[in-house]
C-alpha positions as CSV (number, residue, x, y, z in Angstrom):
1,X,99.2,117.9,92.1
2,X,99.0,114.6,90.4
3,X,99.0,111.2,92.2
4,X,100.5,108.0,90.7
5,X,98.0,104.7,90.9
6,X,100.2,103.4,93.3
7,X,100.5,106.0,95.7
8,X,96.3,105.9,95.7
9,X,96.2,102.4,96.5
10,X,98.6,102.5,98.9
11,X,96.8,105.2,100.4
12,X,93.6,102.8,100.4
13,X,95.5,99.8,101.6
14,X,96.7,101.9,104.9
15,X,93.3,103.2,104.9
16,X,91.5,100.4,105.5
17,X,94.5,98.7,107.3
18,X,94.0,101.2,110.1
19,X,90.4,101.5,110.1
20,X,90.1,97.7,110.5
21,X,92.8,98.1,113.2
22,X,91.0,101.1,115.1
23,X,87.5,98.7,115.0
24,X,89.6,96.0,116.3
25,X,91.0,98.5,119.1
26,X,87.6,100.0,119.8
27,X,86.4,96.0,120.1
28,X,88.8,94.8,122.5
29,X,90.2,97.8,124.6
30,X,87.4,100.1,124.7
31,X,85.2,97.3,124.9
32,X,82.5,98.5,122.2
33,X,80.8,95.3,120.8
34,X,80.3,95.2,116.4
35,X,76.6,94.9,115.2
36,X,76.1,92.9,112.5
37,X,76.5,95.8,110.1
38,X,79.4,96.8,111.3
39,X,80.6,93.4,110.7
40,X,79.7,93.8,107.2
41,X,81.4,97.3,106.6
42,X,84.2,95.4,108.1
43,X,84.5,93.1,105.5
44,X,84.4,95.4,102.7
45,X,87.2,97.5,104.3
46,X,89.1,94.3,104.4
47,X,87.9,93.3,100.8
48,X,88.8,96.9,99.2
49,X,92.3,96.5,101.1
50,X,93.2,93.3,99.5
51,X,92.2,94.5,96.4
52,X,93.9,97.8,96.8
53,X,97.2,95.8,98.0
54,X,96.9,93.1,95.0
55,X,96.7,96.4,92.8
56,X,100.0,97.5,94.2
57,X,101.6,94.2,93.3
58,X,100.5,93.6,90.1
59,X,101.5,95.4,86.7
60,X,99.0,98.2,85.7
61,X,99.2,97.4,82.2
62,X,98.0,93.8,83.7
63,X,94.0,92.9,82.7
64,X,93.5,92.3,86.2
65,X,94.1,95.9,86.8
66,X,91.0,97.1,85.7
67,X,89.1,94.4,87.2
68,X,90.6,95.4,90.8
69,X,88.9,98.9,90.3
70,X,85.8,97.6,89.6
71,X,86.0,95.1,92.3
72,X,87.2,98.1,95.1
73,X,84.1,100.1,93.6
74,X,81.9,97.3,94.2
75,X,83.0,96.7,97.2
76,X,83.4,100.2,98.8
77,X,79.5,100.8,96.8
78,X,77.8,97.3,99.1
79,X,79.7,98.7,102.1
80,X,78.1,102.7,101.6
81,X,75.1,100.5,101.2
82,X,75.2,98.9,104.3
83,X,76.3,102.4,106.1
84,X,73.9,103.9,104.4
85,X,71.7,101.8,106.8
86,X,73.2,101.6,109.9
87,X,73.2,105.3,110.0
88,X,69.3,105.4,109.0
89,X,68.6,103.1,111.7
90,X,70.5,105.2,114.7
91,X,68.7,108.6,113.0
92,X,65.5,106.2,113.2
93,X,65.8,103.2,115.7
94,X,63.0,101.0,116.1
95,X,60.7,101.4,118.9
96,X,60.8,98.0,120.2
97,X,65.0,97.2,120.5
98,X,64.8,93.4,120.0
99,X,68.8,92.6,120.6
100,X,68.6,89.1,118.1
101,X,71.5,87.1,117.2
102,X,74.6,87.7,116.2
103,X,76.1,87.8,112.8
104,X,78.0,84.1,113.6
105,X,74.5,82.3,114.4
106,X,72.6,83.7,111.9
107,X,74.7,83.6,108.8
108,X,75.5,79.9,110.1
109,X,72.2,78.3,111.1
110,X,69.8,80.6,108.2
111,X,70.3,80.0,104.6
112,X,71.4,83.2,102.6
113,X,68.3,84.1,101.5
114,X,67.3,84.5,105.1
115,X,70.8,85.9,106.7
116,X,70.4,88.5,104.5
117,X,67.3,90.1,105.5
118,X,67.6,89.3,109.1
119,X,71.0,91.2,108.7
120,X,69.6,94.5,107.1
121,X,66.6,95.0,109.6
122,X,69.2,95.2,111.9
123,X,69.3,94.8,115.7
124,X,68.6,97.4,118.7
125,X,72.1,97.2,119.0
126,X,72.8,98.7,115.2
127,X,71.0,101.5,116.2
128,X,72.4,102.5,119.3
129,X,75.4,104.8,119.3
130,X,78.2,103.9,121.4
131,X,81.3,106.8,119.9
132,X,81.6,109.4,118.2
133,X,84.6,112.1,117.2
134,X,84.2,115.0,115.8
135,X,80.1,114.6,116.1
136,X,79.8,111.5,113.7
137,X,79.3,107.9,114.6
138,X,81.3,105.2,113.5
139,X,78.5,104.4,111.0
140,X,78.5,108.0,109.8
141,X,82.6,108.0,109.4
142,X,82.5,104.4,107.9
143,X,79.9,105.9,105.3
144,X,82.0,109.1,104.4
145,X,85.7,106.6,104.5
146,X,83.3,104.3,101.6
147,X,81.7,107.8,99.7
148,X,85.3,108.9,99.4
149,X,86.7,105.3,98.2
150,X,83.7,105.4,95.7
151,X,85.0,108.9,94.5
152,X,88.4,107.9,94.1
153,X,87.9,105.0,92.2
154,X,85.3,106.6,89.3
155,X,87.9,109.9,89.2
156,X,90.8,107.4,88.3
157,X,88.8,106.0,85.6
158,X,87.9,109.1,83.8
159,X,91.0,110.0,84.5
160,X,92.2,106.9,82.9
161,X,90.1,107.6,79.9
């Protein structure tokens, strides 16, 4: 079975349409607060689906084509990165939970240079987990949605080539 380009990124664009809608459910009607790095995988769902839904529109013989997988394989690589960590820290969380600021403050009132790092160490509430389904958090399912993106994306070029 062979898919077309555009049936792939439309597949990504719902993808991380409805994961970016289920956080947002989770958020306001379960009640279930984002860390900072789920803040970040956030916006690399948001980023890949843009670039999955500019993909769609666009011509595939178009320049920008190729850029658009390398951008969603960027992307979809910073935000395994980030999972990456967020699952580390609730396999490992800190002994001393220090709950800092949020995401907003920080990147606001700290330069980038500082955000950044204050971002990745994480808070107590990065490691705590609040859901799972089917034994995974949301960390662990954001990290296997990303590894699967990631997959995707590098079989479409060799398949390209």
């Amino acid at each position: 079975m062979t898919f077309s380009k555009k049936t792939i990124r439309g597949a990504e664009f719902l993808g991380c349409s409805g994961l970016i809608a289920f956080a947002l459910f989770l958020q306001h009607s379960e009640g279930l607060a984002p860390c900072p790095m789920c803040i970040l995988q956030r916006y690399a769902f948001v980023l890949i689906g843009i670039f999955a839904l500019i993909s769609l529109i666009i011509s595939p013989i178009n320049i920008f084509a190729s850029a658009l997988n390398w951008l969603i394989i960027l992307f979809a690589g910073l935000g395994a990165g980030v999972a990456m960590r967020h699952v580390w820290l609730e396999h490992n969380p800190p002994e001393i939970l220090d709950c800092g600021a949020d995401l907003g403050f920080v990147v606001d009132t700290f330069p980038l240079a500082e955000a950044l790092p204050m971002i990745f160490r994480g808070t107590g509430d990065c490691s705590i987990v609040l859901w799972r389904f089917a034994g995974l958090s949301i960390a662990e399912w954001a990290l296997v949605c990303f590894t699967t993106i990631l997959l995707i994306e590098v079989w479409q070029i060799k398949r390209k080539n």
